[in-house]
N, C-alpha and C positions, 0 to 999 in steps of 0.2 A: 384694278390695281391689286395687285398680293401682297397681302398679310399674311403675318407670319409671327409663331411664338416661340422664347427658347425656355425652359423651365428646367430646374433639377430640385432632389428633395436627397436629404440624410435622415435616417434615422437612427441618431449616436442612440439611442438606447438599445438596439440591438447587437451593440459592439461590445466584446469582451471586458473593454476597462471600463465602461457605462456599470458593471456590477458595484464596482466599490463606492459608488457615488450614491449607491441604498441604503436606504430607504428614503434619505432628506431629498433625495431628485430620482424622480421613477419614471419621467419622461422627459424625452427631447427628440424635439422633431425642428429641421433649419430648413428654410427651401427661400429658393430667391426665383425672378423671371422678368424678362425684357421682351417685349412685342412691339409690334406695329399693326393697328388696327383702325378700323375705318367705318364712322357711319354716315346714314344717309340725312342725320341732321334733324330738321324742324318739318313735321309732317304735312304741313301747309307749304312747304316747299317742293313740287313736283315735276316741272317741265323743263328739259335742258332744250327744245326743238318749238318752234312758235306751239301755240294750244289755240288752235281757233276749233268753236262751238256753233253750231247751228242754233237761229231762233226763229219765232213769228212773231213779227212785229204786228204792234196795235195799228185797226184798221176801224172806223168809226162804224164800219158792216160785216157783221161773221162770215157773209158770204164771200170778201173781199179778203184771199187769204194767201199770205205767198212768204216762201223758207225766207231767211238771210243764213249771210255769215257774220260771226264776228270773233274781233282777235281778244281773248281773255287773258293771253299774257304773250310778250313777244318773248325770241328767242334769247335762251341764255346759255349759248354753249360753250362757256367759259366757266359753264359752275361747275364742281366736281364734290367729292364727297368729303366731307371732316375728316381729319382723320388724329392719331396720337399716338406718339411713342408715352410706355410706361415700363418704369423699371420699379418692381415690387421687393419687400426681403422682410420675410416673416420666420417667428419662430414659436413651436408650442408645448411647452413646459409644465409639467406635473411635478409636486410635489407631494412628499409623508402619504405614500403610497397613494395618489391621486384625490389626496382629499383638497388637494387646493390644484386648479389646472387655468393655466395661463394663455392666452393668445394673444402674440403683437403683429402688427406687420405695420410693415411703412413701406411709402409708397409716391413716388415723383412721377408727376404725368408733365409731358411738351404738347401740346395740343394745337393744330397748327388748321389753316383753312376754314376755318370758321365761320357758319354763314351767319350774315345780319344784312342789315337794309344798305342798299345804299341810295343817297340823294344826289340823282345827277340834274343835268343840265335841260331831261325832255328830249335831248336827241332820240328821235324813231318812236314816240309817241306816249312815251311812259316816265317820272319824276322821278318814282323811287322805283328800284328792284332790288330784288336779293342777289348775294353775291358771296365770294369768301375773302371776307374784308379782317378779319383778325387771327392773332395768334395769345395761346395763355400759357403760363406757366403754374402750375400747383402740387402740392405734394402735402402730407396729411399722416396722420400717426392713427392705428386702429386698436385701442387694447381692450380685453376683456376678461375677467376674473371669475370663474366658478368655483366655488367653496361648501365643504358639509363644516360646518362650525360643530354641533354636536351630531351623535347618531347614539342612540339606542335602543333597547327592544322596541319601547311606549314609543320615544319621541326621536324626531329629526328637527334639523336645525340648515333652512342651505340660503347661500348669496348668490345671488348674479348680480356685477357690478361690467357695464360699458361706458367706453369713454372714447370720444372719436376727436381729432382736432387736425383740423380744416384750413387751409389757407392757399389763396390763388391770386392771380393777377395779370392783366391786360398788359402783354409789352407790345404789340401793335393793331393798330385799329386807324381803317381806312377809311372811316365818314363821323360825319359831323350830327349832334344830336342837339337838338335847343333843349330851353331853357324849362319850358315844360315835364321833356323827356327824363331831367335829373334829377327834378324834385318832386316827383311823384312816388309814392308808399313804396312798386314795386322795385325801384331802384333801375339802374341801366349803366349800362358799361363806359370806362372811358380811359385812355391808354395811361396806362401807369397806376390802377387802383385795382379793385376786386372787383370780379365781373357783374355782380348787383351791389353799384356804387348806391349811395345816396347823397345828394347834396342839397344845400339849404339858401333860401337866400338870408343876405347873414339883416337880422332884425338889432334895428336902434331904438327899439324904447319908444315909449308913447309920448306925444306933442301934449302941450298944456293944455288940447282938448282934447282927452282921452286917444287920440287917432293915431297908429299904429307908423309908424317910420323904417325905410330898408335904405340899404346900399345898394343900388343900381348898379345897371348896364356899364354905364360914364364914370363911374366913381362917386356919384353924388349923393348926398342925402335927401331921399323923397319920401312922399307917401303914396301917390299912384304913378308916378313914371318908371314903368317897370314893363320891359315888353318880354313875353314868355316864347313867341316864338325867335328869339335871338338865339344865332348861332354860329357867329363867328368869335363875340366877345363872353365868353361864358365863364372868365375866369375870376370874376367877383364871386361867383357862387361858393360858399365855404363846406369843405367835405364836414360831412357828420357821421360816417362811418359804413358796413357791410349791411346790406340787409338781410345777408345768409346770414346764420348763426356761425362761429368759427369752433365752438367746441359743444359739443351736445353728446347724449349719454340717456341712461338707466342705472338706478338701483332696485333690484328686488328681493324681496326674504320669501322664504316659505317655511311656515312652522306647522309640523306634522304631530298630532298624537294620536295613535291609535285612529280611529275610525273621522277626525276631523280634520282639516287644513285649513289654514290664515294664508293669503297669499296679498303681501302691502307691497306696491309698484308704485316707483317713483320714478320720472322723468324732469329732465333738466336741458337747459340751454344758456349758452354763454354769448358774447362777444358782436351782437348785430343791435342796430338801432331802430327805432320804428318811428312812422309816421303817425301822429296822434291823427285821427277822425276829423275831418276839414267841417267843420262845424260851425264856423264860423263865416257869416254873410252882410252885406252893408244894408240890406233886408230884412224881415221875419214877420212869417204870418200868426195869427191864432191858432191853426195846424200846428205851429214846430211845437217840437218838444225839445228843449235847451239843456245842456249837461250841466252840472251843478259847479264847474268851475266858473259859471256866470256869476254867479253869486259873488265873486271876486271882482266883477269888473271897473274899470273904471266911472267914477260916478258923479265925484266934483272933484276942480282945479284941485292941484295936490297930489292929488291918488297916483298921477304917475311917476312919484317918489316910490309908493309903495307897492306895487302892481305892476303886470305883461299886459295882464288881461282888457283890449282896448272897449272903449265906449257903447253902446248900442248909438248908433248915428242917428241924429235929427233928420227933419226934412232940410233943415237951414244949413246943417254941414254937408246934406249927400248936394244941394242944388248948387251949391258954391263948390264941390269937387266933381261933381258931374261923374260922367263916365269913369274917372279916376276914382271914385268911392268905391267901384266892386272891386277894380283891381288892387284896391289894397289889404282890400279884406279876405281875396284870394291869396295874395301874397301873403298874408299871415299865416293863413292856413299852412302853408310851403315853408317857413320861413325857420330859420335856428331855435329858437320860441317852442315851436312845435315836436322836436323830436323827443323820443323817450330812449331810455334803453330795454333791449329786448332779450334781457337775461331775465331767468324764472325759473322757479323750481314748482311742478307739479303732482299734488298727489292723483296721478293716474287711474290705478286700481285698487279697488281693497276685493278681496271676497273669503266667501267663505262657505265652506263645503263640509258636509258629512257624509260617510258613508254606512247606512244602518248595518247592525249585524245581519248576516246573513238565516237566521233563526227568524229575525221578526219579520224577515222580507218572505222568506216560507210559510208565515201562521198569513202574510197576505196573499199567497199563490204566484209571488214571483220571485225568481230567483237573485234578483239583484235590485236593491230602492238604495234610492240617495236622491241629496237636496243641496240645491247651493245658490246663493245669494250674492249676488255682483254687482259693483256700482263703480261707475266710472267716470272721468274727468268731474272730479268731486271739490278742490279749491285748488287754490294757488298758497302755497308755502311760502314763498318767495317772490317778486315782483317790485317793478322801478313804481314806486310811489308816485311820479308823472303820469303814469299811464290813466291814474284815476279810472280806473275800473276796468279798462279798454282791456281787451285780450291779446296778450302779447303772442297767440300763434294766431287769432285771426288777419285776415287782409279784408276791408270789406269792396268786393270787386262791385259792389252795384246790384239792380235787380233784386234779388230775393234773396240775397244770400245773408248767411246766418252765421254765429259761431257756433261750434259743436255743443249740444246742451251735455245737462248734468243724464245718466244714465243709470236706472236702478233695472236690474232684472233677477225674476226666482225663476230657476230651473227644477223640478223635480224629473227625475229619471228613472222608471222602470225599467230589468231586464228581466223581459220573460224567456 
């Protein structure tokens, strides 16, 4: 397929009447661009022609040993490659002789071919395969602020301020995703919302024995008649919002005297919602370790006037709900109840640096010593009170994984 791109750029400051507009504007640069371009998508997606692999199957004697074949995917050659129109228009602006300098650009993308799964019927031997089942719309504002606030001999004074704001949306999408797929942390597509929706099942409040109540499949009020792989009637599920962020950014300063530097880095995130930590089970051993919203939970008749937070279950309630016990207690986990929001302001960076004179790096035998001190992802400034401690840029995928710790490092630097 050919791609192809159209671009132009001005540079009004190099035009005759660009002079009288000095010193309050010292640059202007406009440039806009329209393309068509094409990827090849999700890298677990590789075969448009069948992919059969050779193996040796088990044989109860080494000696007894003979090839096969087998089909690892059939043919799909109706898949082609993503692709998107985007039409960009930016402009970049200096002011009072470049001591403040501006960048915007905006930017509408059509994104069309889209691969995801699709769930058929097993015709020729396979449920689900990939295919190009959607189409997105999105478009996003980019701006960024560089500034010297003061300059003098001793001292300097500078800002970097970014701010980016983000917004998209599924206008077709050709398969069907249960009930599982929508209320899980990482979010999942579905026509007419953001491409990492999130949906909830919408939670009623705790029964006059502590135990947790949804709106089902049906319309009805339950506590475990809730089935997760549904997916035809999914429209009980209540959206709770993007799981992208929609506006996220940077502020940074750097303050310079003479031979030291302060460098304080902030980052921020607006606009997406998170899944709290499914922590919650109709079980628990001596092993768990419980988050301290337990302490809330419900305890005796009453408490579910004042309280979300359902019961730890008897044996007398989990045997009288049976099976129905986990499922409600999974469904909690999922449920309205559970979301946070996932705005946060972070202090990033701090550090800090010096540069010795170059006299006392002499009386050491080298021509250039310095030292600097750095510590990163250090607290949160800001953060949804829900979250109760949770990390609102971790996901936890399972396994071993971790949120990013706190980070302290000394550099010293010799140039000989």
């Amino acid at each position: 397929m050919p791609t192809w791109n159209v671009s132009g750029a001005w540079n009004a400051h190099e035009e005759d009447f660009f002079e009288s507009l000095r010193p309050a504007v010292s640059h202007l640069k406009l440039s806009a661009s329209y393309s068509l371009t094409a990827d090849r998508g999700p890298h677990y997606v590789t075969n448009s022609r069948v992919d059969i692999r050779s193996w040796n199957p088990w044989r109860p004697s080494t000696s007894l040993k003979e090839s096969a074949l087998y089909i690892e995917s059939l043919e799909n050659s109706e898949l082609t490659y993503e692709k998107k129109h985007e039409l960009n228009i930016g402009a970049e602006i200096g002011f009072l002789d470049n001591r403040i300098n501006t960048t915007i650009d905006w930017y509408k993308r059509d994104n069309y071919d889209l691969i995801g799964i699709v769930n058929t019927q097993g015709v020729g031997g396979e449920v689900s395969k990939f295919g190009n089942v959607a189409t997105m719309r999105s478009h996003g504002l980019e701006l960024s602020i560089s500034s010297t606030n003061i300059k003098t001999d001793d001292f300097t004074w500078k800002t970097n301020f970014v701010y980016s704001k983000i917004k998209n949306k599924i206008t077709r999408l050709d398969t069907k995703a249960s009930v599982i797929d929508m209320v899980t942390g990482s979010g999942f597509a579905r026509e007419g919302y953001a491409v990492r929706s999130l949906f909830s099942i919408p939670f009623k409040g705790l029964n006059s024995e502590g135990l947790p109540t949804f709106l089902n499949q049906d319309g009805e009020e339950t506590i475990g008649d809730i089935y997760f792989q549904e997916r035809e009637n999914i429209d009980f599920l209540e959206y709770s919002g993007s799981a992208d962020p929609t506006d996220i950014g940077s502020l940074g300063n750097t303050f310079t005297y003479k031979g030291l530097k302060l460098n304080v880095f902030l980052t921020y995130s607006f606009g997406n919602v998170v899944r709290l930590d499914p922590v919650f089970s109709s079980s628990y051993s001596d092993l768990a370790a419980l988050p301290r919203e337990f302490k809330n939970r419900w305890a005796v008749p009453g408490d579910e006037k004042v309280t979300n937070v359902p019961v730890l279950p008897t044996k007398r309630q989990a045997s009288n709900l049976g099976y129905g016990m986990g499922i409600a207690y999974n469904a909690y986990n999922y449920s309205t109840e559970r979301i946070a929001k996932g705005d946060f302001v972070r202090m990033k960076e701090i550090s800090l640096s010096y540069d010795f004179p170059n006299t006392l790096a002499r009386k050491l035998g080298v021509n250039k010593l310095s030292a600097r001190i750095q510590a990163t992802n250090l607290f949160l400034l800001y953060s949804d009170d829900k979250l109760n401690g949770q990390d609102p840029e971790f996901f936890n995928s399972g396994g071993v994984a971790a949120p990013v710790p706190k980070q302290f490092t000394f550099t010293l630097k010799l140039g000989l």
